[in-house]
N, C-alpha and C positions, 0 to 999 in steps of 0.2 A: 750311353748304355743305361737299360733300366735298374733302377736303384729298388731293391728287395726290402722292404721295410716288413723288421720284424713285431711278432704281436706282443703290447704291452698289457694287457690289461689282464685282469686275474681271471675273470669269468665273462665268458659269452654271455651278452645282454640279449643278443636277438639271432642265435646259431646259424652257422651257414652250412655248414660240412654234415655230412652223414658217414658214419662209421666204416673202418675198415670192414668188420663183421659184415653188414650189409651189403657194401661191397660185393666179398669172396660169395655169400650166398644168392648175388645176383648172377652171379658167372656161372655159378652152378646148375643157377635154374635153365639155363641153356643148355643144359644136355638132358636125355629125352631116359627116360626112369630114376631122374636122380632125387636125390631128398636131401635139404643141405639141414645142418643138425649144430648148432649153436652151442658151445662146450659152456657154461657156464650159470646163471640165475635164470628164472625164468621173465623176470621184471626186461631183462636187453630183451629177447627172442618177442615179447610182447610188441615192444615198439617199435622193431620193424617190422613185424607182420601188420601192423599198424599203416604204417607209411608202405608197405608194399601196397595193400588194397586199397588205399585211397590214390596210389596215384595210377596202379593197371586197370582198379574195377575188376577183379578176377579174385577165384580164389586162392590162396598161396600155400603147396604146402612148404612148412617149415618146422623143423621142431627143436628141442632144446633137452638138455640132456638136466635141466631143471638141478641145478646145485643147491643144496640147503646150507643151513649153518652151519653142520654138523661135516659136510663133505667139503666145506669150506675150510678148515678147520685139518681136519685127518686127509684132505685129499681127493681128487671127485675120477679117479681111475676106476672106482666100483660103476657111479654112476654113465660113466663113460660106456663102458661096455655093455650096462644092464640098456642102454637107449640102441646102441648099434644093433643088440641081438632080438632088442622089440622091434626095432624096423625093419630089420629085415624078414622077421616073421610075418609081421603084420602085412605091411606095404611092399614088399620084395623090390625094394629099389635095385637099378644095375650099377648105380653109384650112392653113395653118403658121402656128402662134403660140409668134412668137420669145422667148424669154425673157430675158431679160439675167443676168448672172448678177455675184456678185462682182469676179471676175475682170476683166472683161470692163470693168466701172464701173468700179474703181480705176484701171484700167490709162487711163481717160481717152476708149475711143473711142468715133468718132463712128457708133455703130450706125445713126441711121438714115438717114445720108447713104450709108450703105454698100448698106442694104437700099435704098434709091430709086434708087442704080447696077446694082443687083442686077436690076431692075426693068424699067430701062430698057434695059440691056445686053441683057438673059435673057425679052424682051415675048414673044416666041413660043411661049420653050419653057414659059413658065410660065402661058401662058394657060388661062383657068377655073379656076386656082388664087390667093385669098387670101392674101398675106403682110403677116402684122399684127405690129408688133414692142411687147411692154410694159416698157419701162425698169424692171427689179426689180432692181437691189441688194440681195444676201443680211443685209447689214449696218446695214439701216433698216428699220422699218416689220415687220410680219410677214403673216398668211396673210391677214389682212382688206383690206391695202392691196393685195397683188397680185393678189387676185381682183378689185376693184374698177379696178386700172388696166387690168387686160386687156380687162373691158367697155368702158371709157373707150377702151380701144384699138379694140376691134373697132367700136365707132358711130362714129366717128371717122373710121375709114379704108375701113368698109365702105357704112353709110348714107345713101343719097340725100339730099341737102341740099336747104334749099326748103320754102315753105308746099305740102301738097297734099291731092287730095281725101280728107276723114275719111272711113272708115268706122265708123258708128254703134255699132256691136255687137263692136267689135276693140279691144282694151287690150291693153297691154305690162309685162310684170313685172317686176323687176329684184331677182330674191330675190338676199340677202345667202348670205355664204358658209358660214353654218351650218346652213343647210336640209339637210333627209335629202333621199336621194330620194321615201321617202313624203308628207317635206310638203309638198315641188312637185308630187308625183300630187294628193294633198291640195287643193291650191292652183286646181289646175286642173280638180278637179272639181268644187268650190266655183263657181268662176269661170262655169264652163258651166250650173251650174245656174240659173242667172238668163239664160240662153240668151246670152251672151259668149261671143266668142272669144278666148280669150287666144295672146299669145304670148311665150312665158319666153324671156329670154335672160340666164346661160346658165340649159340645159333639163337636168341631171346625168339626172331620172330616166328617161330616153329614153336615155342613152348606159351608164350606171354601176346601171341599176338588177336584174341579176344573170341578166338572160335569156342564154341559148345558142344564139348564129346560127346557120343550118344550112351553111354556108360560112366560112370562115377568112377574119376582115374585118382587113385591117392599119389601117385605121384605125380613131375611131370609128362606130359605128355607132349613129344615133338622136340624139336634141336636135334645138336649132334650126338651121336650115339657113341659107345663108347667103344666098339671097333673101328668107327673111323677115326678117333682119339688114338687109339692102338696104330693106325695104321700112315699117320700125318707123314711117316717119314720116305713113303713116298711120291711126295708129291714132287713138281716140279722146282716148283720156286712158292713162298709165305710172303703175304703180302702186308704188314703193320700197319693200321691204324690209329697213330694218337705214339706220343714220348711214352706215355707210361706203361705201352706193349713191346716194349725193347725188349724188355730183359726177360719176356717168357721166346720170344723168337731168339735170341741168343745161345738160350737154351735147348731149344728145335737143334738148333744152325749144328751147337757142338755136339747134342745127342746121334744125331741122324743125317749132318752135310747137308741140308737141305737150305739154300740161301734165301736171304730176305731182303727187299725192302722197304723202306721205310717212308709212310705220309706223314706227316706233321699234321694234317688237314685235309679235305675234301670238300672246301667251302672256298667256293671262286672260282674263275673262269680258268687262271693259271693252275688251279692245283687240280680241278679236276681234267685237261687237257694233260697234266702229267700222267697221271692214271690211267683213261684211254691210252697214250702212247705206251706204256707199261704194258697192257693188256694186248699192244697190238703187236709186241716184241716179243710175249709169252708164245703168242697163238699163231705169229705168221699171217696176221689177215688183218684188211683194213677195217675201219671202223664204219659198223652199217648205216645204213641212209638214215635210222630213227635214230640214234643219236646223234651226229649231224643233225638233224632236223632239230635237236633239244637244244646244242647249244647255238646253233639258230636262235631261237626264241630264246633263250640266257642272255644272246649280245642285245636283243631288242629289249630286253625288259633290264638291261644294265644304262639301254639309252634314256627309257622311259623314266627309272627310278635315280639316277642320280640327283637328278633337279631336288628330289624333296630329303634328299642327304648331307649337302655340302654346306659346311660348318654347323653342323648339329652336334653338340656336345653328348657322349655317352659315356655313363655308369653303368660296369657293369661287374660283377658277385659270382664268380663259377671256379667248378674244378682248375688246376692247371690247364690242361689242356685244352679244355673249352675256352675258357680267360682267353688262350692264344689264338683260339679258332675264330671266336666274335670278334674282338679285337681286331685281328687282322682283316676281314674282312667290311668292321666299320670303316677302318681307315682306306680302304682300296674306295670306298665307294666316296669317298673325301668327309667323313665325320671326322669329329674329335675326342682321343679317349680321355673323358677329363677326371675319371676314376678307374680305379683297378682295384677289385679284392678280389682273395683267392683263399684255400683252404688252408694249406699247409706247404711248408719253402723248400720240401723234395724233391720236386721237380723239375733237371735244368730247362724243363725248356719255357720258364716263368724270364728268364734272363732274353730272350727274343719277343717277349709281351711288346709291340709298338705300342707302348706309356711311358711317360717320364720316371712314374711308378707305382708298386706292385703293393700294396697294402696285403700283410697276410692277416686276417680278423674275423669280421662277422655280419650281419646285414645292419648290425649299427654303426659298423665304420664306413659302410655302403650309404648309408643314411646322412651322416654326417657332411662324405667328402661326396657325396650324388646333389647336394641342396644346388639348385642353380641348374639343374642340366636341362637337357630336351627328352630322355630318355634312361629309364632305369632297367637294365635285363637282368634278370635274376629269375629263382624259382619260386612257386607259389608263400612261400616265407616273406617274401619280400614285398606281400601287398600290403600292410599296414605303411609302412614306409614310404610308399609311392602315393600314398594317402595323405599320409602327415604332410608330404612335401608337394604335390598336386602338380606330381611329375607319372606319365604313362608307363605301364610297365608291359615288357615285355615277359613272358615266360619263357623259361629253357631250362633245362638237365631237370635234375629228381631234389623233392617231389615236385609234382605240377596234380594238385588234388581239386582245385578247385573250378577247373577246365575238362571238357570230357574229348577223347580223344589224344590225348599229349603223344602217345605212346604210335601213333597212326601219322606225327607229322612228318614230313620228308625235310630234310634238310642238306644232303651232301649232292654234291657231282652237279650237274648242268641243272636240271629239274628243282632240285632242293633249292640250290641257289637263287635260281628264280622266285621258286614260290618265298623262299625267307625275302627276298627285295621286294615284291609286293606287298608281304605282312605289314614289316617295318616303315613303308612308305604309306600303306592307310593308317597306319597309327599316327602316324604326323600329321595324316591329314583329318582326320576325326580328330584332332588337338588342336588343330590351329591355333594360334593366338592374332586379334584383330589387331594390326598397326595404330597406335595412337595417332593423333593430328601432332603430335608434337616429337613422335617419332619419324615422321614424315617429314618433317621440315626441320632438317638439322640448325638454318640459317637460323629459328627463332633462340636458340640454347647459345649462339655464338657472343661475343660480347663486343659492343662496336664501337670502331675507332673513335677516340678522341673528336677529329679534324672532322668527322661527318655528323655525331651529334650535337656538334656547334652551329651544323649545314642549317639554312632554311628548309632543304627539304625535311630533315630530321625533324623537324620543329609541327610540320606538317603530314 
């Protein structure tokens, strides 16, 4: 069993993890008029709109309910409501998804008794608009749990409660917060191919996936909207993406009886062949000649790339669930994982990591226990590292700022998995390391008998 080793050290030397807050406001940004709104200082709201534009290239709205010292202090329920009643003037979002922020948690208050006065005070002026609030603390948990609570949030406070009527041909997604946007296109064109209708929640490739409005939209524009958020509960069956979308399916399941289940992954031949079968038991049809055809070319290109896999040690720095998704899939291709860091020890499904073990820390204990490898994956954080130790780095999850496109790569189901085995397989081979004459010849390193360098031949 993997051994969970907890973090010692007082401060992040070279940070891995990105905040809950970030998180909840990424999930937000998947529904199509929303505006996610940072309860706290405006120094947080800064730096992830920071890290949002360098690693989408787009522009993000995001805004911040700007706490001073003084609201610090007496309280920031003034400033709370003086930002939801500017935005929805302004920008007329059909959602605000409040974030919580440090601040705001330590300080003790009672955010969402404030927003249900907000509510109630403000029923006019804020009618047809959504205000969903996700309790994130910057100081617990990191990007996996604030995406996760914000779905939790939005079914929750948006969703019609109640058994009611299924429609046959309609499934609900709940991809984890590692997906690109091309794996939710991905996902969804998957889905329809057996004639389903899906509907993502959130939908990032509808909002974040790089098109140009022909109008100046202050919110987003594209995702899921927020009557089909209203209306999830009837769908046929919710399909989970990733551990950490349990617990907003759960909450579907006991709001509205609509069942789930559950991927751990969609990387590899076995887990995505579960899914197609899934898909093929929702819909009553078999699966069409183009996918067939895809995972076709997944077993060839599983023939092709093993060669340049097997015993290759990998280090690798991600979410829980990601940690479990590379992981797994290094090892199926026959690597070795000779590091493991990960963000934070919430997640059971760090206890299934194939590693001996699970480092929870930062891209310095990456740094440390990666020395020695064939291969470092981490996110754009982790290039000085790969530097210092003059090991290859792969890129993956958020941010990835210093590559263009991150946000366009495919990585799940028969397609993705092919294309991540050729990534990984030219990166080994643009690294090569040339065999010595004395790596080649184990005989010259051996040490020889007694009885033969006493030999005439020895002597000669």
């Amino acid at each position: 069993m993997v051994r969970i080793l907890p973090q010692t050290k007082a401060a992040a030397v070279n940070p891995l993890k990105s905040s809950q807050p970030l998180g909840a406001a990424l999930a937000f940004l998947g529904v199509d008029g929303a505006m996610p709104l940072f309860h706290g200082s405006q120094g947080c709201t800064s730096f992830a709109l920071v890290l949002f534009v360098r690693h989408f290239k787009e522009a993000i709205p995001l805004q911040t309910t700007a706490m001073d010292e003084v609201a610090t202090i007496l309280g920031g329920a003034d400033h709370l409501e003086e930002a939801i009643l500017n935005l929805k003037a302004r920008t007329k979002p059909t959602l605000i998804g409040v974030c919580t922020t440090a601040l705001v948690e330590t300080r003790g208050e009672d955010c969402a008794g404030d927003i249900a006065n907000i509510r109630l005070k403000r029923r006019e002026e804020l009618a047809g608009t959504e205000v969903v609030l996700a309790n994130t603390p910057d100081f617990d948990g990191a990007i996996e749990e604030g995406w996760a609570k914000a779905v939790t949030a939005m079914i929750e406070r948006i969703t019609r409660p109640g058994e009611q009527a299924r429609q046959s041909k309609k499934i609900v997604i709940l991809p984890g917060c590692n997906l690109t946007v091309a794996d939710i296109e991905h996902l969804r064109e998957m889905v329809e191919s057996f004639g389903l209708k899906p509907v993502i929640l959130p939908d990032v490739s509808g909002s974040l996936d790089g098109t140009v409005p022909d109008r100046w939209v202050t919110t987003t524009y594209g995702g899921t909207s927020v009557e089909d958020i209203r209306e999830l509960g009837t769908a046929e069956q919710c399909i989970v993406i990733g551990e950490h979308m349990r617990r907003p399916a759960e909450l579907l399941q006991r709001l509205t009886g609509v069942p789930y289940v559950l991927f751990r992954s969609l990387i590899g031949l076995r887990d995505a062949d579960r899914f197609v079968s899934q898909l093929s038991a929702v819909s009553g049809a078999a699966a069409p000649a183009g996918v067939r055809r895809r995972r076709a070319q997944l077993q060839d290109a599983l023939l092709d790339g093993h060669f340049h896999f097997g015993g290759k040690k990998i280090a690798i720095a991600a979410e829980p669930d990601q940690l479990y998704q590379l992981a797994s899939f290094f090892i199926a291709m026959g690597s070795e994982i000779a590091a493991a860091v990960t963000t934070a020890a919430m997640s059971k499904i760090l206890e299934e990591v194939p590693a001996q073990s699970v480092q929870i820390g930062d891209l310095g204990d990456l740094e440390t226990l990666g020395a020695g490898t064939d291969l470092l994956v981490t996110h754009s954080h982790g290039r000085q590292a790969a530097q210092r130790l003059g090991i290859p780095l792969m890129r993956v999850g958020f941010p990835i700022f210093d590559r263009l496109g991150a946000q366009h790569k495919l990585t799940i189901l028969y397609q993705g998995t092919r294309d991540l085995i050729f990534e990984v397989a030219n990166i080994f081979e643009a690294n090569r390391r040339a065999p010595t004459p004395d790596a080649l010849d184990p005989l010259r390193k051996r040490e020889m008998p007694d009885e033969l360098r006493s030999s005439p031949l020895a002597r000669h």
